[in-house]
C-alpha positions in Angstrom: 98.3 87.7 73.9 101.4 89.5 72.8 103.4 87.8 75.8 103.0 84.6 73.9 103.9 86.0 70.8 107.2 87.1 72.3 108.0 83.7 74.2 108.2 82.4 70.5 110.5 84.4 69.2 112.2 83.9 72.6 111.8 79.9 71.4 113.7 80.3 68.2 115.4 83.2 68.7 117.2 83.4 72.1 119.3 86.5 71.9 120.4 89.1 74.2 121.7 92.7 74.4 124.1 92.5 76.4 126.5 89.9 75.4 128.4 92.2 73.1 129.5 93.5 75.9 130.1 90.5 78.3 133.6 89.0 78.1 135.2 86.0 77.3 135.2 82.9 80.0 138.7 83.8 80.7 138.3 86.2 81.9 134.8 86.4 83.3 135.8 87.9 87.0 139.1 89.2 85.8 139.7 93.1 87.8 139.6 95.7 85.0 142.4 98.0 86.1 141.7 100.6 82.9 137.9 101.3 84.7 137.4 104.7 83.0 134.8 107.2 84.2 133.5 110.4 82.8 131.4 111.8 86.0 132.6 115.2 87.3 135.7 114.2 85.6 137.9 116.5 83.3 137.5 114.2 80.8 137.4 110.2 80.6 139.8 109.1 83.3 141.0 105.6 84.9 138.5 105.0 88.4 142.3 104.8 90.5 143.3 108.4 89.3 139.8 110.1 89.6 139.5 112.6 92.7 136.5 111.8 93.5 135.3 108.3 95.3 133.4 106.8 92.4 131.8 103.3 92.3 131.3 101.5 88.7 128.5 99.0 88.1 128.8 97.3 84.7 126.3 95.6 82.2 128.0 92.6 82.8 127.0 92.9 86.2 123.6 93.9 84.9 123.3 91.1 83.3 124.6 88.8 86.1 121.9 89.4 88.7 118.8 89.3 86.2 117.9 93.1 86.2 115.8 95.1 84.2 115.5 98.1 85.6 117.5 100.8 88.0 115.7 100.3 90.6 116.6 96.5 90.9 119.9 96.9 90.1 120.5 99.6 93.6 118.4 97.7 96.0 121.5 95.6 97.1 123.6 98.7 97.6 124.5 99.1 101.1 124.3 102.7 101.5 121.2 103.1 99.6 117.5 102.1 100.5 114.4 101.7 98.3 110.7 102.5 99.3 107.8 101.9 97.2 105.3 103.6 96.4 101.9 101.3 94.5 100.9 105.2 92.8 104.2 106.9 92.5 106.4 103.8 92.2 109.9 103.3 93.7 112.0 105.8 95.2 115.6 106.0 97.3 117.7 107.1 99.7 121.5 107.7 99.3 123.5 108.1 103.3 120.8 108.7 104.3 119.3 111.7 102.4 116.1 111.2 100.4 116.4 111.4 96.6 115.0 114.4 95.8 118.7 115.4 96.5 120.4 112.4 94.4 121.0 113.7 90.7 120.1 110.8 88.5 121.2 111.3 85.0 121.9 109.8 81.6 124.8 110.3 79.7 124.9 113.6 81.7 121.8 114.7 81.3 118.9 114.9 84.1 116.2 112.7 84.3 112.9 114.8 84.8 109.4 113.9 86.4 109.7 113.5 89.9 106.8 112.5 91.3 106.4 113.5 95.5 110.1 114.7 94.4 111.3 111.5 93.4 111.8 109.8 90.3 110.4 106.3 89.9 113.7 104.2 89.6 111.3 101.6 87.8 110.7 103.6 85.2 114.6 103.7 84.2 115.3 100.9 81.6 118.8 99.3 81.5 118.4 97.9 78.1 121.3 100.1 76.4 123.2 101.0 79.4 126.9 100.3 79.4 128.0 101.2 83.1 126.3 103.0 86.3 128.5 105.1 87.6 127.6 106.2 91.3 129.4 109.5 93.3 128.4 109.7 97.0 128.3 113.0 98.5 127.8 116.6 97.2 128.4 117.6 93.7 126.8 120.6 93.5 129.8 122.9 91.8 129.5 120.4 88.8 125.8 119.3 88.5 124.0 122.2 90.4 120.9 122.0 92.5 119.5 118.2 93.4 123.1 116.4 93.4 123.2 116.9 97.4 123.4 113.9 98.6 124.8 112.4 95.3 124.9 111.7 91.2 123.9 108.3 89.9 125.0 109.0 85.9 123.9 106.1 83.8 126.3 105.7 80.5 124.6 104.4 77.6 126.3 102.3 75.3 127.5 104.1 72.2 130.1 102.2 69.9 130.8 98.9 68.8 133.6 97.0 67.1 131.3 95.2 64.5 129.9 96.7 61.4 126.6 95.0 62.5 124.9 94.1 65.4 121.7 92.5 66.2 120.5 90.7 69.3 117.0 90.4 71.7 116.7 89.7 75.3 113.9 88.2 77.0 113.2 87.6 80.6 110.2 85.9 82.6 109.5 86.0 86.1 107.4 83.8 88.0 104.8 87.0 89.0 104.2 87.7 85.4 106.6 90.5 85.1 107.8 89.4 81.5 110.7 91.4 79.5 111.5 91.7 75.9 114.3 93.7 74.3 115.8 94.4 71.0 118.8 96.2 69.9 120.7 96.7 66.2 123.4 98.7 65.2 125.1 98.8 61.9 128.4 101.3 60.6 128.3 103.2 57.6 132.0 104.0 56.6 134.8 104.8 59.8 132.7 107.7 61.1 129.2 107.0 61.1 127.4 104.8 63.7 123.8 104.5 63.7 122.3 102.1 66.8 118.4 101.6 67.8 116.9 99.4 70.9 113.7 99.2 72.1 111.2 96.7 74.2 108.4 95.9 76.3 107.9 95.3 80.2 104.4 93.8 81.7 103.8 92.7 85.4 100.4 91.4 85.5 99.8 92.9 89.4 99.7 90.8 92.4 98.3 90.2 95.4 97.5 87.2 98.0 94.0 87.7 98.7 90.9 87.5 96.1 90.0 90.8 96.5 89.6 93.0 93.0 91.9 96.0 94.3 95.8 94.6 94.3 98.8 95.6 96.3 101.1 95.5 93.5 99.3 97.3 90.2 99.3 96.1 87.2 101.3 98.1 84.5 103.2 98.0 81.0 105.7 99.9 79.6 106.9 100.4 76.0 110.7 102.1 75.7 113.1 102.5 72.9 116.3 104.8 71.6 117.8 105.5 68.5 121.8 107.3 68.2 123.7 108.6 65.9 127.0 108.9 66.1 129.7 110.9 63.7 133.2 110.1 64.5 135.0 114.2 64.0 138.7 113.2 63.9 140.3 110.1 65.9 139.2 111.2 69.5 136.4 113.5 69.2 132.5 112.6 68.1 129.1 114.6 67.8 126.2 112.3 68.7 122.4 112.9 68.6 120.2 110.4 70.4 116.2 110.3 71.0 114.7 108.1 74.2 110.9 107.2 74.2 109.3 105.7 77.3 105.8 105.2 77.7 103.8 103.4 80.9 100.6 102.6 82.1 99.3 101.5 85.6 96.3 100.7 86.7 94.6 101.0 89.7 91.8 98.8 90.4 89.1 99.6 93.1 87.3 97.5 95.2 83.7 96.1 94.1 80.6 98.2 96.3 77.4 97.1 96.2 78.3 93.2 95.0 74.8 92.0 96.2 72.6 95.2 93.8 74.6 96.9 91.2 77.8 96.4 91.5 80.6 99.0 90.5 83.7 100.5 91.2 86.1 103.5 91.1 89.2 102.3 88.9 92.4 105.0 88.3 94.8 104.9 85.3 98.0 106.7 85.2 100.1 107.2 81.9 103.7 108.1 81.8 105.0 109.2 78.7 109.2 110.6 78.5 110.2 112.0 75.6 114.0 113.2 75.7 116.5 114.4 72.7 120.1 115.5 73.0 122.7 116.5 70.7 126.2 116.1 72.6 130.2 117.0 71.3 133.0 116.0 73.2 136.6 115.0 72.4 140.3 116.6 73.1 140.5 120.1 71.3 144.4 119.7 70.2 146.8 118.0 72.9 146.2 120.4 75.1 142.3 121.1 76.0 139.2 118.9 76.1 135.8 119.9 75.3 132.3 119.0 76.5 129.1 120.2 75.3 125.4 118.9 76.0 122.4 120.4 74.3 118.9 118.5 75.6 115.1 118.7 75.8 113.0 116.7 78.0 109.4 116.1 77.9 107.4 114.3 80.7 103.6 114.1 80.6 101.6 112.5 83.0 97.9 111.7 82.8 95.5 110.4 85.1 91.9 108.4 84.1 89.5 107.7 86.8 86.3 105.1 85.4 83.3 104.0 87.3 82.7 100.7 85.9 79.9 98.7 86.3 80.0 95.1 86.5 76.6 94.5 85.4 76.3 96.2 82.3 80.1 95.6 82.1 80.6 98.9 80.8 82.3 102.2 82.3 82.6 105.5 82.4 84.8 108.5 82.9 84.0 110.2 86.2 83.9 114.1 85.6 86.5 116.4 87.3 88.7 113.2 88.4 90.7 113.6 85.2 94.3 115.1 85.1 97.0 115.7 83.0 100.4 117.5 83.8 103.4 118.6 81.7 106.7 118.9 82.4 109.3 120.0 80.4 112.8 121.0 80.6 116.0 122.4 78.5 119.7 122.3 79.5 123.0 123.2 77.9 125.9 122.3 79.7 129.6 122.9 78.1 133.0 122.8 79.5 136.5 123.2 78.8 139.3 121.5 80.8 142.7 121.6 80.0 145.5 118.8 79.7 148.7 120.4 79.9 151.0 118.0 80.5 154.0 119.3 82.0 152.2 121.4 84.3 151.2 121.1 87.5 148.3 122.9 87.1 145.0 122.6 85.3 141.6 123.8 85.5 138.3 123.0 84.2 135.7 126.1 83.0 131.9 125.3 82.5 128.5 126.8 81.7 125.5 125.3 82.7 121.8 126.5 82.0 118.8 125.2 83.1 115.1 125.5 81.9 111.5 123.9 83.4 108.3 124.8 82.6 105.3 123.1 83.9 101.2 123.4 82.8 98.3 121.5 84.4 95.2 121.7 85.9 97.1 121.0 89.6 99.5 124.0 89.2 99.0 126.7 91.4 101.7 129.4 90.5 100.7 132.4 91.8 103.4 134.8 90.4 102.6 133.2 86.9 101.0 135.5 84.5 99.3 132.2 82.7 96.9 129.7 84.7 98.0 126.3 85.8 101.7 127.5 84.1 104.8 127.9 86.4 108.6 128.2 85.5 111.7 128.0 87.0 115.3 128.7 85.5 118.6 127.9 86.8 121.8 129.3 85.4 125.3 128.4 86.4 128.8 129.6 86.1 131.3 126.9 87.5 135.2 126.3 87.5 137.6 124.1 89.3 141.7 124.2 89.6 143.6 121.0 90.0 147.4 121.3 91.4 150.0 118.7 91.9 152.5 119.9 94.2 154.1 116.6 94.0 153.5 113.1 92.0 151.9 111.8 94.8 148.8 114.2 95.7 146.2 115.9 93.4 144.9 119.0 95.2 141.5 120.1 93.4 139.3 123.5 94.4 136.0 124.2 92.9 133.3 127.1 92.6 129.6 127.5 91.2 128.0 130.7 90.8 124.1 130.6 90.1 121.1 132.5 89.3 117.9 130.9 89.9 114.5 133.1 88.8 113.2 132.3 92.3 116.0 131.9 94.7 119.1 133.7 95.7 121.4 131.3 94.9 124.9 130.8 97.1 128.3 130.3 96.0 129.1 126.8 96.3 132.8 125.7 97.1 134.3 122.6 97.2 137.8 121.3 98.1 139.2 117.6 97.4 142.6 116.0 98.1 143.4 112.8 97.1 147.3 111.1 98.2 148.6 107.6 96.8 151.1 106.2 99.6 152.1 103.8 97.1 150.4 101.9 94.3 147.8 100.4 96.6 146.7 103.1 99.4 145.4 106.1 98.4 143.5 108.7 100.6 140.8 111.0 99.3 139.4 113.8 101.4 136.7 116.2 100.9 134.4 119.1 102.0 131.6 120.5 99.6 128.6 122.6 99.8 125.3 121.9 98.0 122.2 123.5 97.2 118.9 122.7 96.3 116.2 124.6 95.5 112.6 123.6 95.6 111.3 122.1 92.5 107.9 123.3 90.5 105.9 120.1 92.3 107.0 121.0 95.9 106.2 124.5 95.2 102.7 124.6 93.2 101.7 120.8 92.0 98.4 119.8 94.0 98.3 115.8 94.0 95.0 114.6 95.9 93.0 111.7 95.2 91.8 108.7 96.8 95.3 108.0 98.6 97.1 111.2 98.4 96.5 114.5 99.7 99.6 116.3 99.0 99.7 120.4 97.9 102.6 122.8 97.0 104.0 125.5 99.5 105.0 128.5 97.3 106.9 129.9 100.6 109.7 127.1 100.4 112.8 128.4 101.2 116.2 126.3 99.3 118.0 124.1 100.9 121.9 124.0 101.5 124.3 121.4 102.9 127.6 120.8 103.7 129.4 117.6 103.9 132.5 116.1 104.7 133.8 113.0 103.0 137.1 110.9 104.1 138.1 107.9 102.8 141.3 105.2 102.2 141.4 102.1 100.1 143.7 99.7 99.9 144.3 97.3 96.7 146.4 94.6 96.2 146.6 91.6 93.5 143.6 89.9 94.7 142.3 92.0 97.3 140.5 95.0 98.0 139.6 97.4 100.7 138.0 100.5 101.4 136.7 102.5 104.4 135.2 106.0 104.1 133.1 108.4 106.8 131.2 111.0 105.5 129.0 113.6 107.8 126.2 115.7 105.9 124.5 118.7 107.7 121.4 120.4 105.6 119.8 123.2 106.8 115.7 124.6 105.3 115.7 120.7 104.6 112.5 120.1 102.7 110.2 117.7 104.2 106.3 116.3 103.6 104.5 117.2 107.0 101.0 117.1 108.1 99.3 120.3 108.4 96.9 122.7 109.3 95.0 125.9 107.9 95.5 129.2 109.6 94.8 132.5 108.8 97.9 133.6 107.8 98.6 129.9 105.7 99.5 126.6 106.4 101.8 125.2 109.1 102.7 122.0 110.0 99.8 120.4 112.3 101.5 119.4 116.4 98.6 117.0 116.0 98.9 114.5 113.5 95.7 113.4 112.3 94.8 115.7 109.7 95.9 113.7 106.7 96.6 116.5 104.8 100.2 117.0 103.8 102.3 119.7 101.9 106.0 120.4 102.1 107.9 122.6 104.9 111.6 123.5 105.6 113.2 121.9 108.5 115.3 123.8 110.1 118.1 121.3 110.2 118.9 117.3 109.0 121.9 115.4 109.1 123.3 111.9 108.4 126.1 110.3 109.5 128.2 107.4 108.8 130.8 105.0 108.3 131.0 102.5 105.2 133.7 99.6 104.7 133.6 97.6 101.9 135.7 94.3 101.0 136.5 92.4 98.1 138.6 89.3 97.0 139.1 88.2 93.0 140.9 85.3 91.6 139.8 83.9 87.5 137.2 81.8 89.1 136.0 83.5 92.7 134.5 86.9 93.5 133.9 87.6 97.4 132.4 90.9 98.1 130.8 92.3 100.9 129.6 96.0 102.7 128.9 96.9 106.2 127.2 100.6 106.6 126.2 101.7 110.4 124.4 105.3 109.3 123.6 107.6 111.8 119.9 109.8 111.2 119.7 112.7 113.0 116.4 113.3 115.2 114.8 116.7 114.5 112.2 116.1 117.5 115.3 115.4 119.8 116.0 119.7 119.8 112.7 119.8 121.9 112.3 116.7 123.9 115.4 115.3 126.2 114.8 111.9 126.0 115.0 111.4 122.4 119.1 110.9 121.6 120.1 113.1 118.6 120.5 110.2 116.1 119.6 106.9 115.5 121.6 104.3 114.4 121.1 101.5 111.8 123.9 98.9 111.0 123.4 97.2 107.4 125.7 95.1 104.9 125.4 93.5 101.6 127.5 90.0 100.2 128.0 88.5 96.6 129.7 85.2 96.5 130.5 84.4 92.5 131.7 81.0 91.1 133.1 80.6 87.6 133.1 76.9 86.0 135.6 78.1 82.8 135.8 74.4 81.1 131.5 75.0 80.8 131.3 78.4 80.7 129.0 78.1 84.3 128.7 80.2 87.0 126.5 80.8 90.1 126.3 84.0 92.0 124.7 84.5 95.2 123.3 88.2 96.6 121.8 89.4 100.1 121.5 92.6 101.6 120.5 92.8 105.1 118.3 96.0 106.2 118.3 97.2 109.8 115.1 98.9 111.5 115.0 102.4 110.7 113.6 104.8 114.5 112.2 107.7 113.5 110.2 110.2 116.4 106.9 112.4 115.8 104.9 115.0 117.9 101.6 114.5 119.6 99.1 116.0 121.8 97.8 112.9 124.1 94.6 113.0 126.3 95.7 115.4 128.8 96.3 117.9 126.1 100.0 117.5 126.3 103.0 117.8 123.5 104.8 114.5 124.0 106.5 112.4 121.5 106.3 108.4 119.8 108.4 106.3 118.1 108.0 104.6 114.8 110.2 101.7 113.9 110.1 100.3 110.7 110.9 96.8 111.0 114.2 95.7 109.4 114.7 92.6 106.6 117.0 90.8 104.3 117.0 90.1 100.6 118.6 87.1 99.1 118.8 86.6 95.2 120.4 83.5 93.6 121.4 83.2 89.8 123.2 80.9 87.7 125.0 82.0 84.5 125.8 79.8 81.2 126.8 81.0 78.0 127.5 78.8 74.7 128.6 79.5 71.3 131.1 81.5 71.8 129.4 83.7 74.3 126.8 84.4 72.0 124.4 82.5 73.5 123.4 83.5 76.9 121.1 82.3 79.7 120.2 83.2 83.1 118.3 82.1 85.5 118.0 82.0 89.2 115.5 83.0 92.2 115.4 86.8 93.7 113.8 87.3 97.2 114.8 84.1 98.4 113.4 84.2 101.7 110.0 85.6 100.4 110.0 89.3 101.8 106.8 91.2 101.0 106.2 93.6 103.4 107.7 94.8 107.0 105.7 96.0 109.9 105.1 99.8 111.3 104.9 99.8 114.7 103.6 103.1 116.7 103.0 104.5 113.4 100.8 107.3 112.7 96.8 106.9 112.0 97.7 107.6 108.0 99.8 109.0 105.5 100.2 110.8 102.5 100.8 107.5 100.2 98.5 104.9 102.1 95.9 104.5 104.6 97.4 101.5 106.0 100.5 102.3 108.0 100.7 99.1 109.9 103.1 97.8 107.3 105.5 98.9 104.4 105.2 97.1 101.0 108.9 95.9 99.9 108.4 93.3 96.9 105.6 91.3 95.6 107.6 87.9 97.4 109.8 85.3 95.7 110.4 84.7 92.1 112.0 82.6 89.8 113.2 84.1 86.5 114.8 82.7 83.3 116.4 85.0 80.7 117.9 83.8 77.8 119.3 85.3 74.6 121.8 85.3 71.3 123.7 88.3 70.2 124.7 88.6 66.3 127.8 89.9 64.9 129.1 90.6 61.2 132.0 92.1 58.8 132.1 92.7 55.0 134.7 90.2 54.6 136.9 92.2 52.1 137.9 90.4 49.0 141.6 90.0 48.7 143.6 91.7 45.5 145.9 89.0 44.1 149.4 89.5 44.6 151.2 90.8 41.8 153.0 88.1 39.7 156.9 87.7 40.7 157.5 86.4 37.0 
């Protein structure tokens, strides 16, 4: 099996990716006060001066906790939740607001193929990623429609100080979910940089009963990138780069008929990404910088369904079950921000365009001239002034302009202040509006099959938001502090609902037992909060910790009094790090503790009246413990600890509906296939020419 062909090389070759970028023992948990950014920026800045509030997760990091993949890296965040899907995959939340409205990016550019209007954050490979860098609250004037609630822009690693570079990672986990990773990069001259990575991911399934179906599919993925990178002048590059991802799940059904015959109904799903980019940046002279961003992105998604039968242990294709859909998308994004120096003005100009197309047999576009073909295109105008009255406080304004082929689009202003007391508090402030408008799924992609039922509304209206962000943080030597509220009111929110066939077209169904579900605006949603977060650093001890108490607004509480408009849920996270330096040893533990979440629904009881139920989803804690020890020089790497300590793997529903649009079973929520241990280890290699020296000239 290929597994075991990897755990040799794994045996004598025990490298890693990441260690080229992990630092010495000395300073392992030092604070990096130079913690440059690029997000929403003007052009790379330091984290302290940046308007906006924006939160840095390293590979180092990455590599501390034992992930592979975004969607384990966010599940300890505090102000961001994870549900999972056994079809779709793994989705979030960020304050509170679903991710169809958090931007997800790489190196700037979107991520595509949202399935039930989410991307599957499992699907989303760390491998090559240098830093995550997360934005909270609306950035619509820079990113345009889905970055409501937020931008999660993952920077991919893209220089390096050796002429070569070579290393592989692998990682096994207890539940069979085994990784292997590669990586090489090699200079040609002072300008050219030419890097590659790729690997392979497979989770066998699982499940604690000895049925044939299992809760947790089985499913492989195969991923890999090549760069190249041309160095124009001292600060400014051009750099082309290709991503691959392909994945397959499989969906087992149960055995009928295991007395006579036996057979069963068995689904396959196969993801294949397919994304180029050629991007420019660097300072135009001393006084302007310059960004530009030209990128295709291919998503196809297929889906097999087989009747096999056990007894002649054979199978075959079941007609009409098949499907394949194609997404595709083009952007170009360039700005120009300048950098004058004694001034205490500057501005930042930018164009952004935006392209989708979509074909499949589940598209439904009825303004489309070609069957089973929609398209959508979104194109921006944007610009933002920054003043500086005074040393002290950065005053910033911003404006988008759109035209979207199927929506009116708003203008969408935004206004941030930020103030530095001193040189450890600083206040940042902030009121934005976003906008969102419904993608080609929620619009015209029908999704039924055995645990979906889930069709397009073409009379979705967009959504817009506006939110207000305050925060003040507080550092000091050691110590860190910060505290931030933030409020978010969406109106034409788009929401899955239940629903009902009338003659003039579907509603949403009062009574809730129609299992059918497409996509309606709500006429309004908002979210709440308050958010404090702690830290404490010396050379050997990390302390971190985050409380959240999120308010969600209750949309059923407009039409019945005794619902109270929100519901409250109070969460927090912890990390407690420990750094041996003489043996290059450290342990790290993680938890994350998730309150119950209320939520209220409509129904018609006996009598024939409207009254309303609750639905709590029960609450639950995560606890993951690693230790860390490098040799060699920090070329040498292993880690290996325990995640999901306390063996969480699913959280009960109670007063939950009869069904849903993702599984039959409502009386519980799947959160992780239960406690495992994992053990990565790895070696990174690193080479010069060694130049040969020219004898001194003789003195006689």
């Amino acid at each position: 099996m290929i597994k075991f062909r990897f755990s040799i090389l794994l045996l004598f070759g025990l490298v890693s990716r990441f260690m080229a970028q992990s630092p010495d023992s000395s300073s392992l948990w030092a604070i990096d006060l130079e913690d440059v950014v690029v997000t929403a920026q003007y052009a790379p800045t330091d984290s302290r001066s940046a308007v906006h509030d924006i939160r840095t997760i390293k590979a180092s990091e990455m590599v501390k906790r034992g992930v592979t993949n975004l969607e384990q890296l966010l599940k300890q965040d505090v102000n961001i939740r994870i549900n999972q899907d056994m079809i779709l995959g793994s989705s979030m939340s960020l304050l509170g607001i679903d991710g169809q409205n958090v931007k997800i990016m790489i190196d700037g550019v979107p991520v595509i193929g949202r399935q039930d209007g989410n991307i599957d954050l499992s699907q989303i490979n760390l491998q090559n990623i240098e830093r995550v860098e997360i934005v909270e609250g609306p950035l619509a004037v820079s990113y345009g429609t889905d970055a409501l609630a937020g931008v999660i822009n993952l920077i991919s690693k893209k220089s390096q100080l050796s002429k070569y570079e070579f290393g592989v990672q692998n990682q096994f986990e207890e539940r069979g979910e085994n990784s292997y990773t590669a990586q090489a990069g090699t200079r040609f001259g002072k300008r050219l940089l030419l890097r590659m990575n790729g690997g392979y991911e497979h989770f066998d399934g699982y499940s604690e009963d000895t049925l044939r179906s299992v809760l947790w599919n089985p499913k492989e993925q195969w991923f890999g990138e090549a760069s190249l990178r041309y160095q124009l002048g001292e600060s400014h590059h051009l750099r082309y780069a290709f991503g691959y991802f392909d994945e397959e799940v499989v969906n087992l059904g149960e055995m009928r008929r295991p007395q006579f015959k036996p057979y069963a109904f068995d689904d396959q799903y196969e993801t294949r990404r397919l994304n180029h980019s050629l991007t420019q940046e660097g300072e135009m002279g001393e006084k302007y910088y310059l960004q530009s961003t030209l990128a295709y992105n291919h998503y196809r998604r297929y889906k097999h369904s087989f009747r096999t039968d056990f007894e002649t242990n054979s199978r075959e294709v079941v007609l009409g079950q098949q499907d394949t859909s194609l997404f595709q998308g083009v952007t170009f994004r360039t700005t120009i921000a300048s950098r004058f120096k004694h001034s205490p003005l500057n501005f930042q100009l930018g164009l952004d365009l935006r392209y989708d197309h979509a074909t499949g047999q589940r598209i439904q576009d009825s303004l489309s001239k070609t069957d089973h073909t929609s398209r959508i295109g979104d194109y921006a105008l944007f610009a933002s002034l920054r003043y500086i009255p005074v040393k002290k406080l950065t005053l910033e304004g911003g404006l988008r302009y759109a035209w979207n082929t199927r929506y009116d689009a708003p203008f969408i202003p935004s206004i941030h202040l930020k103030y530095d007391f001193d040189q450890q508090y600083t206040i940042r402030a902030s009121y934005s509006r976003g906008f969102r408008s419904p993608d080609l799924k929620e619009l015209f992609f029908n999704f039924i099959d055995i645990n979906h039922f889930i069709v397009g509304n073409p009379d979705l209206q967009a959504e817009k938001s506006d939110n207000l962000q305050a925060s003040l943080s507080f550092r000091k030597k050691k110590f860190e502090a910060s505290l931030k509220g933030f409020y978010n009111h969406i109106t034409d929110k788009i929401e899955l609902f239940e629903f009902m066939n009338t003659p003039t077209g579907i509603i949403p169904a009062v009574d809730t037992s129609t299992l059918q579900y497409s996509y309606f605006n709500q006429a309004i949603y908002k979210t709440k909060g308050i958010t404090l977060r702690l830290g404490y650093q010396t050379k050997n001890l990390k302390l971190q910790a985050g409380f959240s108490l999120m308010g969600y607004f209750n949309p059923e509480s407009e039409a019945f009094t005794n619902v109270n408009d929100f519901s409250y849920a109070l969460e927090w996270n912890n990390e407690i790090s420990y750094l041996i330096p003489s043996y290059a040893l450290s342990f790290s533990l993680f938890s994350r503790k998730t309150d119950r979440r209320f939520t209220y629904f409509p129904e018609v009881n006996d009598a024939g009246d409207l009254i309303v139920k609750q639905r709590i989803q029960g609450g639950y804690s995560l606890i993951d413990f690693t230790i860390n020890k490098s040799f060699w020089k920090q070329r040498l790497h292993f880690t290996a600890g325990i995640k999901n300590l306390l063996n969480v793997q699913q959280v009960e529903i109670k007063g939950s509906l009869s069904g849903s649009a993702h599984n039959s079973n409502m009386g519980t929520s799947p959160i992780s296939a239960g406690r495992n241990l994992f053990l990565g280890v790895g070696y990174i290699f690193e080479a010069n020419h060694k130049n040969k020296k020219k004898k001194a000239p003789s003195t006689k």
